[in-house]
C-alpha positions in Angstrom: 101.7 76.2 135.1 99.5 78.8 137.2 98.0 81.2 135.2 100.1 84.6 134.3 99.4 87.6 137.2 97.9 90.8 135.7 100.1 93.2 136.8 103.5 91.2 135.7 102.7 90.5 132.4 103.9 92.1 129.2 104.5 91.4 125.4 106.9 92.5 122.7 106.2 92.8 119.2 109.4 92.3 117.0 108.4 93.8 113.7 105.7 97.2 112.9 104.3 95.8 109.7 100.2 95.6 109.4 100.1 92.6 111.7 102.4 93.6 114.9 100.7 97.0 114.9 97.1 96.0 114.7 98.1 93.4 118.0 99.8 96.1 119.5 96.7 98.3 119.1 94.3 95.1 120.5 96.6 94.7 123.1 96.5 98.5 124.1 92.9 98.3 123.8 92.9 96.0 126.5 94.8 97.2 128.5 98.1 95.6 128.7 101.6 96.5 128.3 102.8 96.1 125.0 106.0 97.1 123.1 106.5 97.4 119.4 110.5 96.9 117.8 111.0 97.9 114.2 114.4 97.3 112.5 113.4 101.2 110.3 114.7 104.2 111.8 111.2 106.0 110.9 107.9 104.7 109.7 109.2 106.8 106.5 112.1 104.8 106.0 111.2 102.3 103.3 108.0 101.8 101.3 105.5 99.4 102.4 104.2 98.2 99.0 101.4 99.5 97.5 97.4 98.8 98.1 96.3 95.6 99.4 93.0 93.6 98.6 91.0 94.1 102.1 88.1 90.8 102.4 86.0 90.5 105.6 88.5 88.4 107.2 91.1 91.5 107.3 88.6 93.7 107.7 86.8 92.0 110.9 90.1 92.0 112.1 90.7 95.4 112.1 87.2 95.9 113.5 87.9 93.9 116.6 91.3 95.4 117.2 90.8 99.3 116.8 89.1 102.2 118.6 86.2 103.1 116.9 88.0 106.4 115.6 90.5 104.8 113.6 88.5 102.1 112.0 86.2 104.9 111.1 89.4 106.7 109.7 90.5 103.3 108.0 86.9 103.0 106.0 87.0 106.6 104.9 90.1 106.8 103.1 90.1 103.3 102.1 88.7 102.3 98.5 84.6 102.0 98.0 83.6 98.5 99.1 82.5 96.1 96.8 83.2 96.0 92.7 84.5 92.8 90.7 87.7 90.4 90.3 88.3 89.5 86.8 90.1 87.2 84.8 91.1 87.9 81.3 93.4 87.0 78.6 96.4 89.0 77.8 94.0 91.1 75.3 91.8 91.9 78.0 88.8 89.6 77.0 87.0 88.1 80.4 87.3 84.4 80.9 85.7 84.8 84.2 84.7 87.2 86.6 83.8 87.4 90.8 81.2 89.8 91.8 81.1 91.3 95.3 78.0 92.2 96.3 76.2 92.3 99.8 73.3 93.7 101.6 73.4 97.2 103.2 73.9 95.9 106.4 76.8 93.4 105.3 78.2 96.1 103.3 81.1 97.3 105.0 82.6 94.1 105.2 82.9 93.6 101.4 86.6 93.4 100.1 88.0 96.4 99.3 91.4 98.5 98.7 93.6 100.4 101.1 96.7 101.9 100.4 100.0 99.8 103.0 101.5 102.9 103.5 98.2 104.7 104.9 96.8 102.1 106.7 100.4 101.7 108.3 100.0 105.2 109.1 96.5 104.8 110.8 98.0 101.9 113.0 100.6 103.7 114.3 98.2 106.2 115.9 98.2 106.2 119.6 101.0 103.6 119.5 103.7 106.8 119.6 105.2 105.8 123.2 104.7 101.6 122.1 106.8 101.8 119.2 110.7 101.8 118.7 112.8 102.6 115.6 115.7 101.6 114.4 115.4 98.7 116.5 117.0 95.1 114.5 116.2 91.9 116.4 119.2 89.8 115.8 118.1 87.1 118.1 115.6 86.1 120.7 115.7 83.4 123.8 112.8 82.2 126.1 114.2 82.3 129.7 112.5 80.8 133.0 110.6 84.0 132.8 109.5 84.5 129.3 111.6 85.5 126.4 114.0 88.1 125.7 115.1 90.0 122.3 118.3 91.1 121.1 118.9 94.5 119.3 122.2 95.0 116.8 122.6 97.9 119.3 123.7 95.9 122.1 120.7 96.2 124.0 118.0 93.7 125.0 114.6 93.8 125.6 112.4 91.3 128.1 108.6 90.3 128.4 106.6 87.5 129.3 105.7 87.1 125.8 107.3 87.8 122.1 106.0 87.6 118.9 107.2 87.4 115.5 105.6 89.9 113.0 108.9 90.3 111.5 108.1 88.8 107.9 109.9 86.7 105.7 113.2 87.4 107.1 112.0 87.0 110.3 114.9 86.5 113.0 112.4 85.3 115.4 111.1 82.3 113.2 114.9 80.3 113.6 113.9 80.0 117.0 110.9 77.9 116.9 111.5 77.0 113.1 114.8 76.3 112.0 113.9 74.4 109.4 111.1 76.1 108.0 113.2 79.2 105.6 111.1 80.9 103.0 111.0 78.3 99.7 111.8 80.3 96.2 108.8 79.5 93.5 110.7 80.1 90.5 108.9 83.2 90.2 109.0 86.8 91.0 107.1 90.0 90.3 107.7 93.7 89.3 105.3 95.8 91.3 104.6 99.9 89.7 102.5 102.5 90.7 100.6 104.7 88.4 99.7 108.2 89.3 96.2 108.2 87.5 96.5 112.2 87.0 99.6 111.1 84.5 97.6 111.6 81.0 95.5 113.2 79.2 93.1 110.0 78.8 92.0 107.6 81.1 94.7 104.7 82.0 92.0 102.2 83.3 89.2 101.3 80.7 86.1 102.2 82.3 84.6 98.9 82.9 87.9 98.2 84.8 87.4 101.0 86.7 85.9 98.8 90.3 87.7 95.4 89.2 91.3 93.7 90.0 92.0 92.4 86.6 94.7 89.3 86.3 95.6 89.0 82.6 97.2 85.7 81.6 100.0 86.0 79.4 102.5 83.7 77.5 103.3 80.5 79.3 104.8 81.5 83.1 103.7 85.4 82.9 100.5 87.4 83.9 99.9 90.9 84.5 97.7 91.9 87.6 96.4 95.8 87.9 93.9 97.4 90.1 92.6 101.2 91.2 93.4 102.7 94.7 90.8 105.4 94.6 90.9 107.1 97.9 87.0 107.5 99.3 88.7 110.7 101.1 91.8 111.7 100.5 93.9 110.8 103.3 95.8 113.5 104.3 92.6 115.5 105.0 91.0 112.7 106.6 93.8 112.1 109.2 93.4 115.6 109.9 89.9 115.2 110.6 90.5 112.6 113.0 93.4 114.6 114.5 96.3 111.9 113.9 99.7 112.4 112.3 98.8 112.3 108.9 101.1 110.3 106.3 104.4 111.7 105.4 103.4 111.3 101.4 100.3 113.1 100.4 98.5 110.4 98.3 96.4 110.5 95.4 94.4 108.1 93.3 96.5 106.1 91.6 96.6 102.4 89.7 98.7 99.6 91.0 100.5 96.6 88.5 102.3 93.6 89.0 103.5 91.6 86.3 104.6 88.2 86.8 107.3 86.1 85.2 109.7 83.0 85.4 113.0 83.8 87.9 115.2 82.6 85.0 113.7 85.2 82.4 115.4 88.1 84.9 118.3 88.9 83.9 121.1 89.4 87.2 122.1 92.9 86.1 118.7 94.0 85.9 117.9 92.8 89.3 120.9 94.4 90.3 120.1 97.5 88.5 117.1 99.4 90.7 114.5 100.6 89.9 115.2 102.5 86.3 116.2 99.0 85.1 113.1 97.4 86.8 111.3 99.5 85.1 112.9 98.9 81.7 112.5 95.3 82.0 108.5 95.3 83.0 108.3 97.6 79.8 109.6 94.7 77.5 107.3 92.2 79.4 104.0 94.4 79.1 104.6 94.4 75.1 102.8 91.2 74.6 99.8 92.7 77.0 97.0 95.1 76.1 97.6 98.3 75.1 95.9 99.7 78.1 98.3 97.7 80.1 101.3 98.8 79.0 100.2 102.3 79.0 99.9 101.7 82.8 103.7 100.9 82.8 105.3 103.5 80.3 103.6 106.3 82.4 104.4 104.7 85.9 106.0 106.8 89.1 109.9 107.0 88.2 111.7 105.3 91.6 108.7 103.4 92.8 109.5 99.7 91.0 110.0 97.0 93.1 111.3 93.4 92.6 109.7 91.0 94.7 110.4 87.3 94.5 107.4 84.9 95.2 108.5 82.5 97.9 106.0 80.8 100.7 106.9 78.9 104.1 106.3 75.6 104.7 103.4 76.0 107.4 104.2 73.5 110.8 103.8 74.1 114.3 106.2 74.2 117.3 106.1 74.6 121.3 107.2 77.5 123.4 105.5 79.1 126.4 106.7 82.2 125.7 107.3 82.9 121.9 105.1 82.8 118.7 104.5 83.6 115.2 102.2 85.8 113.0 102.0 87.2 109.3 104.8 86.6 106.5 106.9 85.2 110.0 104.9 81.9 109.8 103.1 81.7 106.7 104.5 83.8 104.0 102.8 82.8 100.6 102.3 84.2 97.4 99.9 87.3 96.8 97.9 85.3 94.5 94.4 85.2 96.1 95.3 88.4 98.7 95.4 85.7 101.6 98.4 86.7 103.0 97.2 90.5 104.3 94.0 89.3 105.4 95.7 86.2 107.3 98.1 88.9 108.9 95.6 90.3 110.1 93.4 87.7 111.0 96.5 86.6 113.2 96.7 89.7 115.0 92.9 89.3 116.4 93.0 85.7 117.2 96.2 86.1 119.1 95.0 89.5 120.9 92.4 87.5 122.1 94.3 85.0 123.8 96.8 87.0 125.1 94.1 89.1 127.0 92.7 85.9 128.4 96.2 85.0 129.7 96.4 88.4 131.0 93.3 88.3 133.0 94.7 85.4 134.4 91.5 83.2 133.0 94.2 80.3 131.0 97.9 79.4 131.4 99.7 81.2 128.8 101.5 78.4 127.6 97.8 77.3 126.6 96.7 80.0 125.5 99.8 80.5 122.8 98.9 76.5 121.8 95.0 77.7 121.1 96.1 80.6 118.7 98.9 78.5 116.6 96.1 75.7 116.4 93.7 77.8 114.9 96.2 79.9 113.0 98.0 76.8 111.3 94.7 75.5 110.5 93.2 78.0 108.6 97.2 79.4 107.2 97.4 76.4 105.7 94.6 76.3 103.7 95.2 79.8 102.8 98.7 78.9 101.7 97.3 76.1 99.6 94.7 78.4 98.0 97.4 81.2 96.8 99.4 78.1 95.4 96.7 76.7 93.4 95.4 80.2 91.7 99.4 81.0 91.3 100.0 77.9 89.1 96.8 78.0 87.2 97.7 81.4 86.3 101.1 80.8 85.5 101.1 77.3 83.9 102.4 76.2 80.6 100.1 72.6 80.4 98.4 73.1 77.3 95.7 70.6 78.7 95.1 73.6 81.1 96.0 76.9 79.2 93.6 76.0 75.7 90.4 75.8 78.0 91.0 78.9 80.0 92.0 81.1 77.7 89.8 79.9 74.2 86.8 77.9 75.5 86.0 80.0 78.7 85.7 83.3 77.3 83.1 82.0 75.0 81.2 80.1 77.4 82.0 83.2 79.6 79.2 85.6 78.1 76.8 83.1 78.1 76.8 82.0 82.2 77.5 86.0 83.2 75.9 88.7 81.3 76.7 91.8 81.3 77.6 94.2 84.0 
């Protein structure tokens, strides 16, 4: 195969979650023509979840693909670098605890929280003319020329490559993947926010205040919570930068997830939104710290979500003109916060080899086999990693559960100190 001409090539991004947005803005950054379709009739349309756990894999990533504006607007309303992941039992004592520390220089590449919907927000900017709403892929073909999508709306759209940031239910993955359909875990979580202006008192015990806490429970449940404090608040920072600024004006707030066996859940309730949610994640928290459930009772009415924990198994495939990325190829649990940085991580390593195609310096063809090579080698382990901590969490082996939760706390004090 010759190598792909310059001025004929093209790629189209089916999906404008974190990772087809961040490729889109390396590829625009480069210099080549790149088209973003998204099923949502606005970037307002739906929420996005709620913060996610930034390491120096996502945040590299971001690095690599933005103008120096927006990755300057991305640290400054993102959450201050740094802080501590705990582990605890359900009454809050530590069994063990990760510190995240760096030198100065290193410092801006130490895991950290940003808020989806914001740093959705900052990915968009500058991608106004690359990015179509309302936009559902219902199918995609490679053709002698590259591939082409298919839109609900009877249109189509062509280019020399396509990519599949389209998540779980991705309609691009059939494809290349037909076998490979996102595998239920027997688990599922209720996701809350938590408006931390909501009381008189403080909902997140001061020694909490920098950490993501996961609180094991009874056999099969956990609760996980962490703060989203803004280092500037957004809408004032997008202003500074001069981008569209979100369409929510966001404040510090705590997120919570709270874990627990699919067969526990009753069907009404799923079937119930969010006000029955919210009831139901009320009646888990009871067996949790106080603090914990105070997190729940005073959560934002409307913004429960149900989200089942599934993963995909992770295998490769061959196309010259199609690929994967993100939840698309290896969707996992959120056990570990692999699966953003991943994303991410995708989105560079496949921006770089689409500019080499583009410049005409490797076949594409070759260059798509490079990225899924290194992708599905370091997915996988990823995947494997946020399968492990999930069932350590969430297991009933007794051989397991009576040294993690009654041996390792007291050991706990001993090997760690105090903070």
């Amino acid at each position: 195969m010759d190598p792909q001409p310059r001025n004929t090539f093209n790629v189209a991004v089916i999906g404008a979650g974190l990772s087809g947005l961040c490729l889109a803005q390396s590829l625009k950054k480069s210099g080549i023509d790149v088209h973003v379709y998204e099923r949502d009739d606005s970037a307002e349309t739906r929420g996005q979840g709620y913060r996610i756990t930034l390491d120096e894999r996502g945040i590299r990533a971001l690095e690599v693909c933005l103008p120096d504006s927006l990755f300057a607007l991305f640290e400054a309303t993102s959450g201050a670098p740094g802080g501590f992941f705990r582990f605890t039992r359900r009454d809050l004592r530590e069994i063990f605890r990760l510190t995240f520390t760096a030198s100065r220089a290193q410092s801006r590449y130490l895991p950290r929280q940003a808020d989806r919907s914001t740093l959705r927000q900052i990915l968009l900017c500058g991608l106004e003319d690359q990015v179509s709403f309302g936009k559902q892929c219902t199918r995609v073909e490679a053709t002698a020329l590259g591939a082409t999508a298919h839109f609900a709306d009877d249109t189509s759209a062509a280019a020399t490559v396509l990519v599949g940031a389209d998540g779980a239910g991705s309609q691009v993955r059939p494809s290349l993947l037909p076998n490979a359909q996102p595998v239920s875990l027997g688990y599922s979580a209720i996701y809350g926010r938590t408006n931390l202006n909501t009381t008189d008192h403080p909902l997140v015990p001061g020694r909490l205040e920098t950490s993501g806490v996961l609180a094991i429970g009874s056999p099969g449940k956990t609760f996980f919570f962490t703060t989203m404090a803004f280092r500037e608040r957004p809408r004032d920072a997008f202003r500074r930068f001069m981008c569209k600024p979100p369409g929510r004006d966001q404040g510090d707030y705590v997120m919570w997830a709270i874990s627990f066996p699919d067969a526990s859940l009753p069907a009404a309730t799923a079937r119930g939104g969010s006000d029955a949610l919210l009831q139901f994640a009320k009646e888990q928290a009871r067996e949790f710290h106080v603090a914990l459930r105070q997190m729940v009772d005073a959560s934002e009415p409307g913004e429960t979500l149900l989200v089942p924990l599934r993963m995909t198994p992770v295998k490769g495939w061959s196309s010259n003109s199609l690929t994967l990325m993100g939840d698309a190829v290896h969707l996992m649990p959120p056990t570990g916060s692999h699966g953003g940085n991943n994303a991410l991580r995708d989105a560079a390593l496949l921006g770089r080899a689409l500019q080499e195609a583009a410049q005409g310096a490797i076949p594409v063809g070759d260059a798509l086999a490079r990225y899924q090579q290194e992708m599905l080698a370091y997915s996988s382990r990823e995947v494997r990693a946020a399968l492990r901590m999930l069932r350590l969490s969430l297991t009933r082996n007794p051989l397991i559960r009576v040294p993690l939760l009654k041996v390792l706390p007291v050991l706990h004090p001993v090997f760690q100190g105090s903070d």
